[in-house]
N, CA, C and O of each residue as an XYZ file, in Angstrom:
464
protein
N     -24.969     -7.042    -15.251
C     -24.015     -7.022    -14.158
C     -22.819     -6.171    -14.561
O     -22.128     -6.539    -15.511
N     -22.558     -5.153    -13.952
C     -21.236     -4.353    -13.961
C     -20.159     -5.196    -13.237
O     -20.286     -5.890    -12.228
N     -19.016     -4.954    -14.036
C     -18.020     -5.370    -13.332
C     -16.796     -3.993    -13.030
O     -16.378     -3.512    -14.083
N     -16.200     -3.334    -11.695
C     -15.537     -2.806    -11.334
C     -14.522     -2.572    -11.701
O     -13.712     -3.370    -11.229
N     -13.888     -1.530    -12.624
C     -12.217     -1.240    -12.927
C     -11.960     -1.121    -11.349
O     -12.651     -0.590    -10.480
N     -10.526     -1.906    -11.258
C      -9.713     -1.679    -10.563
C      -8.759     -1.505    -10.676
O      -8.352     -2.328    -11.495
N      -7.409     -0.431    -10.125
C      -6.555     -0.479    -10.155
C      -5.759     -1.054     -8.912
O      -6.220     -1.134     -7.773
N      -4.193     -1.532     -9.403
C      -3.358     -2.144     -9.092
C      -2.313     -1.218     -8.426
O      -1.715     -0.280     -8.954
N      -2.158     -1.967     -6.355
C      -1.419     -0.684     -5.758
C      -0.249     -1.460     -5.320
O      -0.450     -2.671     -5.235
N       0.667     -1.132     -5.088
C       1.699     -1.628     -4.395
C       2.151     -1.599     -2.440
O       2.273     -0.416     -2.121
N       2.333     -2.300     -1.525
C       2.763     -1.190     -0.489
C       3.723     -1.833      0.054
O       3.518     -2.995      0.408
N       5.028     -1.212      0.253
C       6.128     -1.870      1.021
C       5.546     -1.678      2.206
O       4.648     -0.881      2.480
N       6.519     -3.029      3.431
C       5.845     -3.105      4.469
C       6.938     -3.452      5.062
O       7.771     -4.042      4.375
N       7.193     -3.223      6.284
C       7.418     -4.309      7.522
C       7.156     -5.074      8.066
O       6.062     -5.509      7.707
N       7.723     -5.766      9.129
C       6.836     -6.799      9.793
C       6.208     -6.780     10.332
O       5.516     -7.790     10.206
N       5.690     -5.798     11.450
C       4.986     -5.123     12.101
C       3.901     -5.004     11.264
O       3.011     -5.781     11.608
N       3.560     -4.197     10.095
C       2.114     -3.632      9.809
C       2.215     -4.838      9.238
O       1.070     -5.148      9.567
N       2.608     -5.828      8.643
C       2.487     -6.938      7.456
C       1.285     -7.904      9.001
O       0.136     -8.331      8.886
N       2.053     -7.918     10.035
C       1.439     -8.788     10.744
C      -0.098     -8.046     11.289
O      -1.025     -8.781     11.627
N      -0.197     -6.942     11.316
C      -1.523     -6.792     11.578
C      -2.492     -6.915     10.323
O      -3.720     -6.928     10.396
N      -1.781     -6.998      9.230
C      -2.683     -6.874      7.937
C      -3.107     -8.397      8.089
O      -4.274     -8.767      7.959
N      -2.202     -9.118      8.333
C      -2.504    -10.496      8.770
C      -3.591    -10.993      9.722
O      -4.272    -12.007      9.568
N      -3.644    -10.129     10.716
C      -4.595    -10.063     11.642
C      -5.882     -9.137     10.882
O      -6.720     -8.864     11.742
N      -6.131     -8.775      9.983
C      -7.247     -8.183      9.049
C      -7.744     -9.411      7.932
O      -8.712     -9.100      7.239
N      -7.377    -10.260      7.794
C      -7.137    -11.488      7.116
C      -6.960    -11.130      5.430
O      -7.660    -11.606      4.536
N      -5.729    -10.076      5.247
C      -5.362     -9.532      4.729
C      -6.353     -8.845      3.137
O      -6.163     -9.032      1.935
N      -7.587     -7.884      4.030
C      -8.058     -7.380      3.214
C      -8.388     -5.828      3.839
O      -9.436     -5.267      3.519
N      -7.714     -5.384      4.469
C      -7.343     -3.885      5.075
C      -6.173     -3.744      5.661
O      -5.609     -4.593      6.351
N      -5.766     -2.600      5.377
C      -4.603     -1.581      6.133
C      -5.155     -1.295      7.697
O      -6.210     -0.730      7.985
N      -3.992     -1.930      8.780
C      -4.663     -1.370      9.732
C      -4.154      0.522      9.621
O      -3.410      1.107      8.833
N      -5.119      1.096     11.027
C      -4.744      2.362     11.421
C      -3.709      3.372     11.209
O      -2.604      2.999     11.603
N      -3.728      3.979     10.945
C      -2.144      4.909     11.098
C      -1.631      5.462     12.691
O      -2.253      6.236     13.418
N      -0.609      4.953     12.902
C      -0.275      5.969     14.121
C      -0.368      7.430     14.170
O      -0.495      8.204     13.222
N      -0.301      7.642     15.206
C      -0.374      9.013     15.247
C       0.793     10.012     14.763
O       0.787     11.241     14.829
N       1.954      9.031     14.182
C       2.887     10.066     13.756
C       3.266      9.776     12.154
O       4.350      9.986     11.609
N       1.982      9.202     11.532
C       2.023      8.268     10.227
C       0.459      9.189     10.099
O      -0.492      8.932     10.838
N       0.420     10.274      9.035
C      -0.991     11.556      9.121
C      -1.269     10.626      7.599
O      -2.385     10.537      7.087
N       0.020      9.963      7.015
C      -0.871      9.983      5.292
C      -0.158      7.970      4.898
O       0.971      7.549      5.148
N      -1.149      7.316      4.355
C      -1.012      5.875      4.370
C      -0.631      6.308      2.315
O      -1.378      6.703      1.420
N       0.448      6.059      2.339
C       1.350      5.706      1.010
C       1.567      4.507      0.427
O       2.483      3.699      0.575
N       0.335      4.495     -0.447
C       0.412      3.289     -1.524
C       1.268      3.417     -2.674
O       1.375      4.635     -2.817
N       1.845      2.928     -3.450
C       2.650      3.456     -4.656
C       2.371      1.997     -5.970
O       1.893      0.864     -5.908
N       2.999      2.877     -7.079
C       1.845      2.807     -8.134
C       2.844      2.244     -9.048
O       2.871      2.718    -10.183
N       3.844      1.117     -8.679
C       4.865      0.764     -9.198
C       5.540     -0.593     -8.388
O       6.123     -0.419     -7.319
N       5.432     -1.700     -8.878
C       6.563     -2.831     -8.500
C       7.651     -2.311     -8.037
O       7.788     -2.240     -6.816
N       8.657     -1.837     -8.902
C       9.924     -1.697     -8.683
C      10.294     -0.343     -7.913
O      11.461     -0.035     -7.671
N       9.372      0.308     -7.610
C       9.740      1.467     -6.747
C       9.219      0.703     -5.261
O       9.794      0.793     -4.177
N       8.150      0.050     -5.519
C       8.042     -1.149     -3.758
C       8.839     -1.591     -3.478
O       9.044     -1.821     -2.286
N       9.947     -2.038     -4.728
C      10.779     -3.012     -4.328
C      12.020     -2.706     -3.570
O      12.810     -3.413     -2.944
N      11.950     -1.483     -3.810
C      13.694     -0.447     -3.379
C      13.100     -0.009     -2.482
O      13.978      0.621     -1.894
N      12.138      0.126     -1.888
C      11.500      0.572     -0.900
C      11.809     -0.384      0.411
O      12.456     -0.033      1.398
N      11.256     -1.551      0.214
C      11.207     -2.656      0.777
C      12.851     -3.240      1.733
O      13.240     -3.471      2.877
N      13.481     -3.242     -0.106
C      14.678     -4.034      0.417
C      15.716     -2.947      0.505
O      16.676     -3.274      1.201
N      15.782     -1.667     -0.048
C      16.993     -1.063      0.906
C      16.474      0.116      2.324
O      17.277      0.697      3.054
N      15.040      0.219      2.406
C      14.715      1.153      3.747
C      14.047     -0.480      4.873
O      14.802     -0.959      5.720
N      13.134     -0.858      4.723
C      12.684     -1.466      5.669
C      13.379     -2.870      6.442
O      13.272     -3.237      7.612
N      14.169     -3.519      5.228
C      15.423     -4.220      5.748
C      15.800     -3.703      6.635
O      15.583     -4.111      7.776
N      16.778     -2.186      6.234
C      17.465     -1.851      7.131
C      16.809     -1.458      8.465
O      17.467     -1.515      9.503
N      15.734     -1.125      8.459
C      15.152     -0.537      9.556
C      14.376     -1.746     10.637
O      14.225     -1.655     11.856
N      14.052     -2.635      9.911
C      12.910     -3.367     10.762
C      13.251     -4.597     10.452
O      12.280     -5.322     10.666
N      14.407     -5.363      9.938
C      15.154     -6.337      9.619
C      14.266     -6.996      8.345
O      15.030     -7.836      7.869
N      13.453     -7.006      7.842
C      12.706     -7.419      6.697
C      11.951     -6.453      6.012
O      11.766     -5.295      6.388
N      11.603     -6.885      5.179
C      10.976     -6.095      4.323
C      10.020     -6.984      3.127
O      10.396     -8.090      2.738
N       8.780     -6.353      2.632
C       7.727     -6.980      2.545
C       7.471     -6.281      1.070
O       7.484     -5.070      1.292
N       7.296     -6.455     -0.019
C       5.924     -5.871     -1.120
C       4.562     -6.752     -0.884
O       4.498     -7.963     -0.677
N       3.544     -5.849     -0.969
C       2.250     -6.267     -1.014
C       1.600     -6.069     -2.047
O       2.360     -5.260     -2.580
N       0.841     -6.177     -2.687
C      -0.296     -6.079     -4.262
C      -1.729     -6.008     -3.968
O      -2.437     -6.950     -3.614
N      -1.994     -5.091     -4.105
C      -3.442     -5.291     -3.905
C      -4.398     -4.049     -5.158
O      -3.953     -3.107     -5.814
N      -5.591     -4.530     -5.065
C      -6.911     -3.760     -6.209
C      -7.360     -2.563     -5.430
O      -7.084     -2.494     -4.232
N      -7.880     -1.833     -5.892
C      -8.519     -0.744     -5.095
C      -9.580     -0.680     -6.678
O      -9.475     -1.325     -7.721
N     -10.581      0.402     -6.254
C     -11.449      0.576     -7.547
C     -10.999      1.736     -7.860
O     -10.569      2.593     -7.087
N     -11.119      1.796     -9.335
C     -10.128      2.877     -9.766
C     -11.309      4.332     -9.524
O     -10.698      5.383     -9.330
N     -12.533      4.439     -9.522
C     -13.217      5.333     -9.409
C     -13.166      5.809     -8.039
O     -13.154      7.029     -7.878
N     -13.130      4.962     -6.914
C     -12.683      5.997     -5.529
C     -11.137      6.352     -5.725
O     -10.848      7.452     -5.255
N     -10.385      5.855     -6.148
C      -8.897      6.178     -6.140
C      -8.998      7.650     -7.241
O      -8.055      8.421     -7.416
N     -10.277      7.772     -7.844
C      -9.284      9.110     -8.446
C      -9.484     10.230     -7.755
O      -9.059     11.295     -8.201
N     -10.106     10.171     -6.655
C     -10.113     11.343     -5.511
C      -8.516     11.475     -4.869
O      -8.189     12.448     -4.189
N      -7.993     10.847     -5.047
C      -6.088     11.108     -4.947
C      -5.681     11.439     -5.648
O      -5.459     10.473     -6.378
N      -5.237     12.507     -6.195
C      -4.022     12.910     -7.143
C      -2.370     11.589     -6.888
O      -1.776     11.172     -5.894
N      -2.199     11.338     -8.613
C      -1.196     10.560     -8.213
C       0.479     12.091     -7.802
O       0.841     13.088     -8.427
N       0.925     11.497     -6.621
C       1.981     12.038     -6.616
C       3.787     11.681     -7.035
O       4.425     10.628     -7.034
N       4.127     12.972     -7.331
C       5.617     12.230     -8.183
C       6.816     12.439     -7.288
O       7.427     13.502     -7.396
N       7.234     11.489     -6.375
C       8.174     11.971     -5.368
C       9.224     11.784     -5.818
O       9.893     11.161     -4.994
N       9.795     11.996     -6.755
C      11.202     11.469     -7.392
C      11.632     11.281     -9.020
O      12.085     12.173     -9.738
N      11.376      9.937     -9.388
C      11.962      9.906    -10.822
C      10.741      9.645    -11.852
O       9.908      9.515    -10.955
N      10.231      9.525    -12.646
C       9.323      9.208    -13.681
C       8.689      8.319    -12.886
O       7.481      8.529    -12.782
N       9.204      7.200    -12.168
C       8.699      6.083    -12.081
C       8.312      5.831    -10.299
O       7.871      4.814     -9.763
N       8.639      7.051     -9.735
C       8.252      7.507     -8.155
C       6.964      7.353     -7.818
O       6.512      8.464     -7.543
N       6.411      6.780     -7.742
C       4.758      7.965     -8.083
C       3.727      6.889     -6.333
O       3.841      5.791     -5.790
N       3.015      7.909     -6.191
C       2.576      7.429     -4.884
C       1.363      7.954     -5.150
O       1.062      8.419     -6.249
N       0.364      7.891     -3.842
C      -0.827      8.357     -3.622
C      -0.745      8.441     -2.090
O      -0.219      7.639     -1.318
N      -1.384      9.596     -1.822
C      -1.008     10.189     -0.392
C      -2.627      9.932      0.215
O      -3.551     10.733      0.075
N      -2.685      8.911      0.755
C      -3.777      8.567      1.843
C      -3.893      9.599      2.723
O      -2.793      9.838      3.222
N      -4.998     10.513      3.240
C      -5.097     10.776      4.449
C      -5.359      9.782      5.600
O      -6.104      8.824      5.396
N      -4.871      9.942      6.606
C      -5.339      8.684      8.057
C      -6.276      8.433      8.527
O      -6.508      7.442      9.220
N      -7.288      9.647      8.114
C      -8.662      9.455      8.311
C      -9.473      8.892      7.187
O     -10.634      8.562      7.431
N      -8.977      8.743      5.949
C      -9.886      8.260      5.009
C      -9.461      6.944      5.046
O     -10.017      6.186      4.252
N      -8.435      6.395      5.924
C      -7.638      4.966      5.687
C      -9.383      3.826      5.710
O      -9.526      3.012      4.798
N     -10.465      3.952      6.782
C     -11.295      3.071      6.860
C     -12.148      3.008      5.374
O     -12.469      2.051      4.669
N     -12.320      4.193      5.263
C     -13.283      4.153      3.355
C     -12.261      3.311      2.533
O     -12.578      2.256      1.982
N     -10.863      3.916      2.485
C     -10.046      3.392      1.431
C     -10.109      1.485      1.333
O     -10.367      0.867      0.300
N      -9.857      0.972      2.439
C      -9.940     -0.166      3.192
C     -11.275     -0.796      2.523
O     -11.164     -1.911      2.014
N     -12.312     -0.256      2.501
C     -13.990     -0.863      1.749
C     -13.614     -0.677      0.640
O     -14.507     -1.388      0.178
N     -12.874     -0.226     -0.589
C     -12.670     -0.250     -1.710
C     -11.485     -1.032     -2.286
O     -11.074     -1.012     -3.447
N     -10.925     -1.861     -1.030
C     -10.086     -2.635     -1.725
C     -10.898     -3.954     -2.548
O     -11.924     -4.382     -2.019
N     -10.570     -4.382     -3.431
C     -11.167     -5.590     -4.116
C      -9.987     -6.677     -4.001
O      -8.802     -6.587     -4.321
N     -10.810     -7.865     -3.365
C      -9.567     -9.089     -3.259
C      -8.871     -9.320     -1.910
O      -9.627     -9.145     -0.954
N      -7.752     -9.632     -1.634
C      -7.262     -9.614     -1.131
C      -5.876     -8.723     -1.014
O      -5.668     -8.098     -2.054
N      -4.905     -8.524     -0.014
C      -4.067     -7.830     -0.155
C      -3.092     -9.219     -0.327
O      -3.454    -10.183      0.347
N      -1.844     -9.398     -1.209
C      -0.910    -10.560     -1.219
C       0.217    -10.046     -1.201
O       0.588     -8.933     -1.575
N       1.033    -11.306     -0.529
C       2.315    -10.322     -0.471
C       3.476    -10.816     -1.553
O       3.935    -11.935     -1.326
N       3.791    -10.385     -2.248
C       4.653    -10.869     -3.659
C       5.808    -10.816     -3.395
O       6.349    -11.674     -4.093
N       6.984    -10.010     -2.429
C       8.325    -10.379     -2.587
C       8.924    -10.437     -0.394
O       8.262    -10.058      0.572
N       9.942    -10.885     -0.418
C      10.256    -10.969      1.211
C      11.554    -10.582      0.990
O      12.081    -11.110      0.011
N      12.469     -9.515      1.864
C      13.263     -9.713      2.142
C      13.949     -9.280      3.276
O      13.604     -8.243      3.843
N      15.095    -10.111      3.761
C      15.653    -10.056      4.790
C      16.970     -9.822      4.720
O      17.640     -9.747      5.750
């Protein structure tokens, strides 16, 4: 029996997508809108976390980190990207690969921090 490397993703959220992930019984990302082309996971706690609590607070009155597995062998078809400091680092989903990405999550998605 093989067992699957997975790696460990982060995704700040709102309340809005948090509640449809909810409605996925939190083991997929829903859809991207049409003005959302790339689904941004990031590859760091503490860059979710500044994410979370100083953009989505402000924007959507809460703010969410989520944790979830992906397998690390479909994830290396993403280049990790560095939007900022050493510790920036993302992976740029296309919107169309969001349903494949979604079959390679392992587990559940959980949500580890809230704020309001």
């Amino acid at each position: 029996m093989t067992t699957k490397t997975t790696t460990t993703l982060w995704r700040p959220t709102g309340p809005t997508e948090l509640d449809l992930v909810r409605q996925l019984d939190f083991r997929a990302w829903p859809p991207r809108l049409p003005e959302q082309p790339i689904f941004y996971p990031v590859l760091n706690e503490n860059y979710a976390i500044m994410i979370a609590r100083d953009w989505n607070v402000k924007h959507d009155g809460a703010g969410y980190v989520t944790r979830f597995e992906v397998d690390t062998d479909f994830l290396s078809r993403y280049p990790v990207q560095q939007v900022g400091g050493s510790t920036i680092l993302e992976l740029w989903v296309p919107a169309e690969d969001l349903d494949e990405f979604n079959t390679h999550i392992v587990g559940q998605i959980e949500v580890i921090h809230e704020f309001h």
